[in-house]
C-alpha positions as CSV (number, residue, x, y, z in Angstrom):
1,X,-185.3,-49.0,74.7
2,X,-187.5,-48.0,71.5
3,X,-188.2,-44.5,72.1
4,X,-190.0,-42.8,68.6
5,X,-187.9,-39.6,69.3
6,X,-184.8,-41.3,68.5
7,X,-185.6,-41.6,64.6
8,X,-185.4,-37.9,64.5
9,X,-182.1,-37.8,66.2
10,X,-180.4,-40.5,64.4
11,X,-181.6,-39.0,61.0
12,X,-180.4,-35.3,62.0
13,X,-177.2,-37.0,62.9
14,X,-176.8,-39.2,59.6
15,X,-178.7,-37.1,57.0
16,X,-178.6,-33.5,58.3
17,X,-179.2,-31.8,55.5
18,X,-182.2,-34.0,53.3
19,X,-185.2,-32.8,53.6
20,X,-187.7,-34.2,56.1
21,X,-190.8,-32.3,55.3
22,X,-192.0,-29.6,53.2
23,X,-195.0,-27.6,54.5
24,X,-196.7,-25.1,52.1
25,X,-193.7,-25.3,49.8
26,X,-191.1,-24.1,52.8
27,X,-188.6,-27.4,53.0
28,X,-187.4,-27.8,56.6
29,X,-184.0,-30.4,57.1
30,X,-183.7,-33.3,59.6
31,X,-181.7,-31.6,61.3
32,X,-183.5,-28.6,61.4
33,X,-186.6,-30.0,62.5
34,X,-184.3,-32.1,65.5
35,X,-182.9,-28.6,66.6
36,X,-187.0,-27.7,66.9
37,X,-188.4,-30.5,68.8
38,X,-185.7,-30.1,70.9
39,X,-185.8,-26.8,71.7
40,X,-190.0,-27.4,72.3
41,X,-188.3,-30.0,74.4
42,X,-186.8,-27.7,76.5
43,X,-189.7,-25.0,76.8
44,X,-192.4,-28.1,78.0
45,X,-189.2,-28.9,80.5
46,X,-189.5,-25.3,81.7
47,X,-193.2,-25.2,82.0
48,X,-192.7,-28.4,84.3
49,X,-193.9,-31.0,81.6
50,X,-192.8,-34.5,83.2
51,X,-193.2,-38.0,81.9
52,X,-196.7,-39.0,81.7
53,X,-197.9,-35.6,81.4
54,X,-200.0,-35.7,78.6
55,X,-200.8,-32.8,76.2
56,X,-203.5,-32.0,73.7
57,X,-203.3,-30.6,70.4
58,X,-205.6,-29.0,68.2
59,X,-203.6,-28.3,64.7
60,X,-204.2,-28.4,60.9
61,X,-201.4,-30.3,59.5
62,X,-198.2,-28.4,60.1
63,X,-194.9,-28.6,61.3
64,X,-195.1,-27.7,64.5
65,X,-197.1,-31.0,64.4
66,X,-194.3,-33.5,63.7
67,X,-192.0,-30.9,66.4
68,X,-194.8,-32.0,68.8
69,X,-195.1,-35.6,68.2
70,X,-191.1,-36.2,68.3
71,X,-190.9,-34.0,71.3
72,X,-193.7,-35.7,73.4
73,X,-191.8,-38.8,72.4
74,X,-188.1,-37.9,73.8
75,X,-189.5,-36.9,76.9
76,X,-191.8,-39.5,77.8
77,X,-195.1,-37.2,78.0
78,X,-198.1,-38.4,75.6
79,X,-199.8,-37.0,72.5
80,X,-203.5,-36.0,72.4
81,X,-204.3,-35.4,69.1
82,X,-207.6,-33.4,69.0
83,X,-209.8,-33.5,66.3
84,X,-210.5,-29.9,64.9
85,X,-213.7,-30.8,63.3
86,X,-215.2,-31.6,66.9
87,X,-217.4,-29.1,68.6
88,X,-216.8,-27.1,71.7
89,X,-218.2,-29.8,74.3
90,X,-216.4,-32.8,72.9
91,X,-213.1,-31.0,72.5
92,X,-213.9,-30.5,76.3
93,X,-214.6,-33.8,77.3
94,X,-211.5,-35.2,75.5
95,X,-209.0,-32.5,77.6
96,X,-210.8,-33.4,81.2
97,X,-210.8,-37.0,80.5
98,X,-207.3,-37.4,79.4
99,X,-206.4,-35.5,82.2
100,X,-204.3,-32.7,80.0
101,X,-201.7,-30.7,81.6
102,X,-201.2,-28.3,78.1
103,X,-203.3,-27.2,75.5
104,X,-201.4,-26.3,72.1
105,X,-203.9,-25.1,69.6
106,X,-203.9,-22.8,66.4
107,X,-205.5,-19.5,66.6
108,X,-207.8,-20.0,64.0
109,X,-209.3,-22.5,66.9
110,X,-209.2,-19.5,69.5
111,X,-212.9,-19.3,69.4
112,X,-214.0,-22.7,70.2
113,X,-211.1,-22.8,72.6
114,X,-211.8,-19.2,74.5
115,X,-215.4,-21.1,74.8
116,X,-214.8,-23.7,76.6
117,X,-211.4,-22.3,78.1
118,X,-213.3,-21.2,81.4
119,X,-214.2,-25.0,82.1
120,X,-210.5,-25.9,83.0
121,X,-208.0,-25.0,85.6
122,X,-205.7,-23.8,82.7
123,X,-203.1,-20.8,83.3
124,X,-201.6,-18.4,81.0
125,X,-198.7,-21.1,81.5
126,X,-200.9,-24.1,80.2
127,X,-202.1,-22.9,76.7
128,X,-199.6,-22.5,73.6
129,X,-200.9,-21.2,70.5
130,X,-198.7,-21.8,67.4
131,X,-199.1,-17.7,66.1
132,X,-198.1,-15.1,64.4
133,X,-200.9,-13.9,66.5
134,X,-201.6,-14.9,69.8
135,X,-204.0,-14.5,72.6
136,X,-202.9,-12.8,75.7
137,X,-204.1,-15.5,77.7
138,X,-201.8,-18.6,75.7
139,X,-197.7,-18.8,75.1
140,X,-196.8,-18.0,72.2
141,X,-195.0,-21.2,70.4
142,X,-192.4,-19.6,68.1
143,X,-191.5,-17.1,70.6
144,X,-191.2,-20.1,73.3
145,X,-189.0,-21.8,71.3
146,X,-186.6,-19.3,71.0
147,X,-183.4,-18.7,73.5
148,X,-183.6,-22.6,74.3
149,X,-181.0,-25.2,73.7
150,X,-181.0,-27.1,70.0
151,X,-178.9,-29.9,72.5
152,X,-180.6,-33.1,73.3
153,X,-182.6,-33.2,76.3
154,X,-181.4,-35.2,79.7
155,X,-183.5,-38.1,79.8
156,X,-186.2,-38.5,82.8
157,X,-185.0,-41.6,83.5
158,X,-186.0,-45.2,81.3
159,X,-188.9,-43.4,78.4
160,X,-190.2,-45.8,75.4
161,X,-191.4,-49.7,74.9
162,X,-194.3,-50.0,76.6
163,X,-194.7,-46.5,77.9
164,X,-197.7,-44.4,76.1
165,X,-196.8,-42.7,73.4
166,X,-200.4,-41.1,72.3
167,X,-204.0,-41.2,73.6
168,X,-206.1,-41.2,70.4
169,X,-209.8,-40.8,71.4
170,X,-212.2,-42.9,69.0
171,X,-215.8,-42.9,69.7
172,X,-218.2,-45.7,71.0
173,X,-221.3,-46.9,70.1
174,X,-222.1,-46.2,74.1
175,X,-221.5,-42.2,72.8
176,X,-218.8,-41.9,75.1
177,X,-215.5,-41.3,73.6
178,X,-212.4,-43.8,74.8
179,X,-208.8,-43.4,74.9
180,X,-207.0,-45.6,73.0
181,X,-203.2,-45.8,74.8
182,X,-201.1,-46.3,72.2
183,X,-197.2,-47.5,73.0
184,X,-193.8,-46.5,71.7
185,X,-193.4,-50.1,70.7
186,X,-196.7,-49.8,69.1
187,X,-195.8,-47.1,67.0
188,X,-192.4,-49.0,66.2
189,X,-194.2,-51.9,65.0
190,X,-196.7,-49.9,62.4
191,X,-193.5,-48.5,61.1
192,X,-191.9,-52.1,60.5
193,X,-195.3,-53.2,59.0
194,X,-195.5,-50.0,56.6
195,X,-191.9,-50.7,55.7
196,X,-192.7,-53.8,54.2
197,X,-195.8,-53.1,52.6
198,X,-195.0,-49.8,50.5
199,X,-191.2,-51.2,50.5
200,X,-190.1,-47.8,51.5
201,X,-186.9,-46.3,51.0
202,X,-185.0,-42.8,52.3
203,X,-185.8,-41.5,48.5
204,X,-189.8,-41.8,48.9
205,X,-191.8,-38.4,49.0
206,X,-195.3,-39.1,50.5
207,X,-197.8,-36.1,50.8
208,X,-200.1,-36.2,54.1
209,X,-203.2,-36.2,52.4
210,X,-205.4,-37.1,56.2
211,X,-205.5,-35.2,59.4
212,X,-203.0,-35.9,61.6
213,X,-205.4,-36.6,64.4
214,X,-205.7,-39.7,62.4
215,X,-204.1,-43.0,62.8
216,X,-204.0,-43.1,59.1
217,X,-202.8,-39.1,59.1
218,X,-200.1,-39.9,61.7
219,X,-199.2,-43.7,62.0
220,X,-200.1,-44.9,58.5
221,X,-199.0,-41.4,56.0
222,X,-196.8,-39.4,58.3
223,X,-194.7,-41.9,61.1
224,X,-193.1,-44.6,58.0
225,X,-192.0,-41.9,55.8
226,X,-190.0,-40.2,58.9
227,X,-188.9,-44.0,60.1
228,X,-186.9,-44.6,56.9
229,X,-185.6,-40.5,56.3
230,X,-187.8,-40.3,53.5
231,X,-189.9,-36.8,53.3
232,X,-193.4,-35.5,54.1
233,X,-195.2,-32.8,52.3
234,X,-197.9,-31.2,54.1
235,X,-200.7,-28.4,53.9
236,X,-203.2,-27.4,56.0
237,X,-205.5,-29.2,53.8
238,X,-205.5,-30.1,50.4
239,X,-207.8,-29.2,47.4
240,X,-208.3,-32.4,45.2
241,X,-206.3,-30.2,42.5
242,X,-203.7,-29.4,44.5
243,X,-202.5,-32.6,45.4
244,X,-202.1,-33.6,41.6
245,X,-200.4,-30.5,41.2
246,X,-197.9,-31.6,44.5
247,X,-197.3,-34.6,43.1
248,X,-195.8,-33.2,39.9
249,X,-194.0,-31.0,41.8
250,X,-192.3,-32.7,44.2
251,X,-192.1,-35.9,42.4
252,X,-194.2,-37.8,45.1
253,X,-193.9,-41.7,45.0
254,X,-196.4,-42.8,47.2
255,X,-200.0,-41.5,47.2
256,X,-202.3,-43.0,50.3
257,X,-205.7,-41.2,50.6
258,X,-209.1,-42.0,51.8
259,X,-211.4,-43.4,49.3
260,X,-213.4,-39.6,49.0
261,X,-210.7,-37.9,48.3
262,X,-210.3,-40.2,45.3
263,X,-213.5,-39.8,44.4
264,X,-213.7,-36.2,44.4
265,X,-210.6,-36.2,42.4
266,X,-212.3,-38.2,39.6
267,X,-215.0,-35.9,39.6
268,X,-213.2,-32.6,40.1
269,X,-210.1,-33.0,37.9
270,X,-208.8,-34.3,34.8
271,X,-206.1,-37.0,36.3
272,X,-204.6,-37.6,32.6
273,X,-203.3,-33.8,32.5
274,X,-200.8,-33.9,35.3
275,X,-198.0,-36.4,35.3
276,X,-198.0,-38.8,37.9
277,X,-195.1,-41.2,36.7
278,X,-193.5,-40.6,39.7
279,X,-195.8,-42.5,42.1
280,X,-195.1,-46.5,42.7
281,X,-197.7,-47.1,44.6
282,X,-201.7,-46.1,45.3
283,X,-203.4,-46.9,48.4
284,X,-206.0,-46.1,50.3
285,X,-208.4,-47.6,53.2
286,X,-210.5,-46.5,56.5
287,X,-214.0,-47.0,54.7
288,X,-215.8,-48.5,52.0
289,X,-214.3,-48.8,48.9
290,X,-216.4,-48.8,46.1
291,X,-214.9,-51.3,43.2
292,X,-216.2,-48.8,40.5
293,X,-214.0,-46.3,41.8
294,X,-211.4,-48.6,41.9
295,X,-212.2,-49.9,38.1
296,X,-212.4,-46.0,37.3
297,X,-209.0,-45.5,38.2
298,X,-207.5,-49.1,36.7
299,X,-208.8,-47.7,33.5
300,X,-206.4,-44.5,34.0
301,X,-203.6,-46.5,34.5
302,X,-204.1,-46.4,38.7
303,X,-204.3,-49.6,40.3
304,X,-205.1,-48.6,44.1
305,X,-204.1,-51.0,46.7
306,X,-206.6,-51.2,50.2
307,X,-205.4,-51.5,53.4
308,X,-207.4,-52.2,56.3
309,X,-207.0,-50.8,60.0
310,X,-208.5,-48.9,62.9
311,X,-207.0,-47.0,66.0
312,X,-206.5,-49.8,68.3
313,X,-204.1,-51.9,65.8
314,X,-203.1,-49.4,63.0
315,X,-202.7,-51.1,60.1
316,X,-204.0,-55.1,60.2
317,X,-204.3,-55.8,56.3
318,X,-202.8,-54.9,53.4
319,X,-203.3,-56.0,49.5
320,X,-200.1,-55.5,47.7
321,X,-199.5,-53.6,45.0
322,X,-199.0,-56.5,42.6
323,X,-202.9,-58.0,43.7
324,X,-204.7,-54.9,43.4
325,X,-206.7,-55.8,40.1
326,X,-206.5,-59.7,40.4
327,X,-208.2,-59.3,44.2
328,X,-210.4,-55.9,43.5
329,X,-212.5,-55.0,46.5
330,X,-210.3,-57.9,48.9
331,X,-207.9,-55.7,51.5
332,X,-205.4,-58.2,51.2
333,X,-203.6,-60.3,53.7
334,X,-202.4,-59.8,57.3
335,X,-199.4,-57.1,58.4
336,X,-195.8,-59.0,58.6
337,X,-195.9,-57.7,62.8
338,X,-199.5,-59.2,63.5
339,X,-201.7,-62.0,63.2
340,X,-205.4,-61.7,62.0
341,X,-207.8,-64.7,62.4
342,X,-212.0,-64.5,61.3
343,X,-214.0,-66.0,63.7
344,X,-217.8,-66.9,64.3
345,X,-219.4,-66.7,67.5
346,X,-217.4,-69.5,69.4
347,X,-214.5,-68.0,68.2
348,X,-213.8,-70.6,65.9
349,X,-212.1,-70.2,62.4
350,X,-214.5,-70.0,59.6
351,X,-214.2,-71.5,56.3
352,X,-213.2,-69.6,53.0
353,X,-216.3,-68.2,51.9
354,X,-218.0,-67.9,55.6
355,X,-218.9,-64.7,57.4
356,X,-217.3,-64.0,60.8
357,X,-215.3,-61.0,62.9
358,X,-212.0,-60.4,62.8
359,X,-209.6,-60.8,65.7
360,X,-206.5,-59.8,65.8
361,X,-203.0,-60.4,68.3
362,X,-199.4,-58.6,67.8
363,X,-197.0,-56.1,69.0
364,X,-199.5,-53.5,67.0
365,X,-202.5,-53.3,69.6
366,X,-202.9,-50.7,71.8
367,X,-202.1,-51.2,75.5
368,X,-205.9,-50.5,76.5
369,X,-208.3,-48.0,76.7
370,X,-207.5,-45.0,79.0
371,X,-209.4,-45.2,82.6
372,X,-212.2,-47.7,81.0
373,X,-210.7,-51.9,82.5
374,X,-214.3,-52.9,81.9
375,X,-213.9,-51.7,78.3
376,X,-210.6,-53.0,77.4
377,X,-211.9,-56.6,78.8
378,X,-214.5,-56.6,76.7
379,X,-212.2,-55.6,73.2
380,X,-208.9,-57.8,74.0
381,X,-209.7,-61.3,75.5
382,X,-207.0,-63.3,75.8
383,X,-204.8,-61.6,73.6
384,X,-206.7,-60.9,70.8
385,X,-208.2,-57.8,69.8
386,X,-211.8,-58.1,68.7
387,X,-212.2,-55.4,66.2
388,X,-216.4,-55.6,65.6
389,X,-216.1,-55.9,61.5
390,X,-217.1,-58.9,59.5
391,X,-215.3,-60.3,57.1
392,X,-214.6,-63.5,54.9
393,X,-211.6,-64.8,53.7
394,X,-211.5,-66.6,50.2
395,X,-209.0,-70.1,49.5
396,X,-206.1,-67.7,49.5
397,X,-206.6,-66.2,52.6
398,X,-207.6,-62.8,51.3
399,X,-209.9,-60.9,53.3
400,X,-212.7,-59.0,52.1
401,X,-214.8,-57.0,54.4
402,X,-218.6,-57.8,54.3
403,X,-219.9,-54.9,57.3
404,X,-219.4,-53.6,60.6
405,X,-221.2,-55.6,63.4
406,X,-221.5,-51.9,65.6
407,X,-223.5,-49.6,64.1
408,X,-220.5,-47.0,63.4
409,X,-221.0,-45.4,59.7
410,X,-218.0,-43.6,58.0
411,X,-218.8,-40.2,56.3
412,X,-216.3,-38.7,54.1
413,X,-213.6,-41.0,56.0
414,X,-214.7,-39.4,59.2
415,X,-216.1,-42.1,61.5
416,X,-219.4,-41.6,62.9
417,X,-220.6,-43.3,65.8
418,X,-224.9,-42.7,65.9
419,X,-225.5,-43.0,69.8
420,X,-223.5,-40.0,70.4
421,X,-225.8,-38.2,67.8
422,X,-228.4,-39.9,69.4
423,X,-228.1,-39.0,72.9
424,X,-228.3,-35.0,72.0
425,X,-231.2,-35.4,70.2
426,X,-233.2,-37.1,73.5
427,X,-232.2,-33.7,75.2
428,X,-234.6,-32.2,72.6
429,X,-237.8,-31.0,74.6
430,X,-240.3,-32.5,71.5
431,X,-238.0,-35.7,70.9
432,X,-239.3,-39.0,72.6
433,X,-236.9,-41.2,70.7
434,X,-234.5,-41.4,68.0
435,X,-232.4,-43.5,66.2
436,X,-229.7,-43.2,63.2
437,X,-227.6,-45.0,60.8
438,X,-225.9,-44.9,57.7
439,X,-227.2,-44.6,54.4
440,X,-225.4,-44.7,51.2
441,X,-224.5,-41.2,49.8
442,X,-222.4,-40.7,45.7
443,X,-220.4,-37.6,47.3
444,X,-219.6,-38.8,50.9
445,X,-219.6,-42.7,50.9
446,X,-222.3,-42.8,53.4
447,X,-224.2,-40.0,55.7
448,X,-226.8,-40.1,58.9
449,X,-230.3,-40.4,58.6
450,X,-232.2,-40.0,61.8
451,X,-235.8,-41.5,62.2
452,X,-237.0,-39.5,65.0
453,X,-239.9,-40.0,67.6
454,X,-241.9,-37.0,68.8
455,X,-243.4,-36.6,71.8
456,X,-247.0,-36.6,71.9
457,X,-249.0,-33.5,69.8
458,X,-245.6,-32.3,69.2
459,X,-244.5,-30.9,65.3
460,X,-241.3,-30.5,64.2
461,X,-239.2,-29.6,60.9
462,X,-236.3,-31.0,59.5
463,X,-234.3,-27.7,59.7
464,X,-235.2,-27.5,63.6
465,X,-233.1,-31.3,64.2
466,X,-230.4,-29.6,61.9
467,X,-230.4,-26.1,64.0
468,X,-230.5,-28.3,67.1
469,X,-227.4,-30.2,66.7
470,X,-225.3,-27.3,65.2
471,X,-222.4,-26.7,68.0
472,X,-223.2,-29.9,69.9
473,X,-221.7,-32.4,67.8
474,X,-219.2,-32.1,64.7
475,X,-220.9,-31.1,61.4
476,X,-219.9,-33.8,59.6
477,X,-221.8,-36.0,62.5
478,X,-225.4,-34.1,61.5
479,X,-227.8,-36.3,59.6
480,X,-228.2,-34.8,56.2
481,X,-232.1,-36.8,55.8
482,X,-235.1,-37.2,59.1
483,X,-237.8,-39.1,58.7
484,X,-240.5,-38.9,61.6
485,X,-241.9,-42.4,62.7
486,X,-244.2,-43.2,65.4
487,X,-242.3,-46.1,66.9
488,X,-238.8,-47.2,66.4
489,X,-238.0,-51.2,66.2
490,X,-236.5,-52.6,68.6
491,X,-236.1,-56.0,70.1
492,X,-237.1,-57.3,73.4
493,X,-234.2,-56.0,75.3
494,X,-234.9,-53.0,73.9
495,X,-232.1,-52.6,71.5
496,X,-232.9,-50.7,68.2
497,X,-233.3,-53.0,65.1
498,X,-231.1,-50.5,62.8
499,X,-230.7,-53.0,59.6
500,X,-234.9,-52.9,59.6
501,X,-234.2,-48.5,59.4
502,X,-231.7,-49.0,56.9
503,X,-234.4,-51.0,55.0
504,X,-237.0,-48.6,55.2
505,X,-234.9,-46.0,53.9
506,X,-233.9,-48.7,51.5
507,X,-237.8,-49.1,50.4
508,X,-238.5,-45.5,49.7
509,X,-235.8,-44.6,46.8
């Protein structure tokens, strides 16, 4: 059986005493971090956690993460990573959909939390905050932890393959957040891939530069490294600064980061004063690229790799190391564990040069979406996963993405999906109709702009659609422009004509 949670155990066994991660400078030992999960093992086992149970958590990146995701993985129970930048009422739709049993959040999240805690049959017995302080209404994780067994767990029968392994919620452009059901092969099969393409070994030291809510933060960063007994270092969050000073530190040899993190490192530091001879290999993906950047940091000595993925497959393209300048802007070829075809309408193969979607079919899809048959039918069809972004391929079979066909924007490598924006803003008593996308933005890649519709001798300012949204959605999903219109385009089926708003704002700069 491939069951994640035996990578920790074999590495505690073989390598007891290398370090596994370092978080906020305090190194913790495979083994160490083995005695942990288990013991976390053995307090869920106590609070009646089963297989299949699954359990949401709200942390920065920490330890107690990793102790979470190995756990959930020996016993057979399944991850919900929660987004912390999410507001009350989606953080609550997540936990009822998915059907939680446990809640494990940090307190600095005890307000949004205590908000919404009400809405669910939750016990004392059901919440588990990670301290020093803790509500009197959650378990205390440290404390928890303590007086069990370091010893392996009893298994609950067969747990791995095709069993879940983590529920990742992405949004849809219906504004309804799915489930993706991700499976312990799954999450074997990124490994291999990731294997290959940074050609990882036990010796590499990669920092955790996403959230590990993220499939890049947890499948792509964190889940390789721990694969090959390599090491992780992790903060809460870093400051652009403070990763070039890591990498000095530790002597980091792999560097992945979303393209805005890049950016703001350009901007904010001086890269040349900080010795970086240590890292092998740049990379970085989940948004648009801009080749600038990427000529910016060729100039520096940097050649930055792309790789290409989303939720539902992990990682489906990457550009190697060793193509980085001579196929700029291209995110390479398909994964070693996964095939990737571009197709047109009749999903048939287009020709080098020609614009289609790309499909793709492996042991690296997810199993489905979680309660949603109609939805998975409409994404995997006959064993290929249609992923909604265009793309062409050139003679070599390099792929170069042209544009999403859904309307979904990326904002400071947070995806943003409009009609979830959208359908708080029809709740608006003076709002008859709106309708967003993304515009191009220097400090963020790209941010919303809402053309809004108002009802009838209605007024409205700009600061009223910001107030508005505040605590409904996530911050980074408020538009930062609105422009009032008195009709919005659409076709005859009613459908808004978005690429005719992304003109208009195109025609006024």
């Amino acid at each position: 059986m491939i069951n994640i949670g035996d990578w920790i155990k074999k590495w505690s066994f073989l390598q007891p005493h290398k370090r596994a991660l370092i978080f906020e400078d305090r190194p913790f030992t495979y083994q160490e971090i083995n005695q942990r999960t288990n013991q976390l093992c053995h307090f869920l086992l106590d609070l009646g956690i089963q297989k299949g149970d699954r359990i949401s958590v709200l942390l920065y990146n920490c330890h107690q993460y990793i102790e979470i995701f190995f756990a959930l993985s020996k016993m057979g129970a399944i991850l919900v990573p929660l987004n912390w930048r999410l507001a009350g009422p989606e953080l609550e739709f997540i936990i009822k959909d998915s059907g939680s049993r446990i809640l494990i959040f940090d307190p600095e999240f005890e307000k949004v939390i205590d908000s919404i805690r009400s809405h669910f049959n939750f016990t004392t017995e059901d919440m588990v905050s990670t301290g020093p302080y803790c509500p009197d209404w959650t378990k205390d994780y440290e404390k928890g932890l303590l007086g069990h067994s370091v010893q392996e767990p009893h298994s609950q029968g067969s747990i791995g393959d095709e069993d879940p392994h983590i529920l990742m919620y992405t949004s849809g452009t219906t504004g309804i957040p799915k489930g993706a059901i991700l499976s312990h092969r799954k999450t074997f099969f990124n490994a291999l891939n990731a294997d290959i393409f940074y050609n990882l070994t036990s010796k590499d030291i990669m920092i955790v530069s996403r959230p590990l809510f993220h499939s890049g933060g947890l499948l792509v960063e964190a889940a390789p490294v721990l694969y090959k007994g390599g090491t992780l270092v992790l903060k809460k969050r870093f400051q652009s600064h403070e990763i070039l000073e890591t990498v000095q530190k530790y002597r980091v040899t792999l560097l992945e980061m979303a393209a805005t993190v890049y950016q703001f490192m350009l901007q904010e530091c001086d890269v040349s004063q900080y010795d970086l001879s240590s890292i092998r290999c740049y990379f970085t993906g989940g948004e648009r690229v801009p080749k600038a950047m990427l000529k910016e940091y060729y100039r520096k000595g940097m050649a930055i790799s792309q790789i290409f993925g989303q939720t539902e497959a992990s990682t489906i393209t990457f550009l190697s190391p060793d193509d980085a300048i001579l196929k700029i802007g291209s995110v390479g070829l398909p994964v070693f564990h996964g095939e990737v075809r571009i197709v047109d309408k009749q999903g048939k193969d287009v020709s080098p040069g020609e614009v289609g979607e790309i499909i793709i079919r492996g042991p690296t899809l997810m199993s489905g979406y979680w309660n949603r048959p109609d939805l998975t039918a409409e994404t995997i069809r006959e064993g290929w996963l249609y992923t909604g972004d265009l793309a062409r391929v050139d003679e070599e079979g390099y792929i170069y993405i042209i544009d999403r066909e859904k309307d979904m924007y990326i904002s400071g490598g947070e995806n943003v999906y409009p009609a979830e924006i959208e359908k708080v803003l029809h709740t608006h008593p003076k709002i008859f109709d709106a309708g967003i996308v993304g515009v191009p933005d220097e400090k963020w890649g790209e941010v919303g702009k809402a053309f809004v519709v108002l009802k009838p001798g209605e007024a409205m300012s700009n600061g009223e659609v910001f107030e508005f949204l505040k605590g409904k959605v996530a911050k980074y999903k408020i538009p930062k422009y609105v422009e009032y219109i008195e009709n919005l385009p659409k076709t005859a089926s009613g459908k808004i004509q978005k690429f005719l708003l992304k003109e208009w704002h195109q025609n006024k700069l």
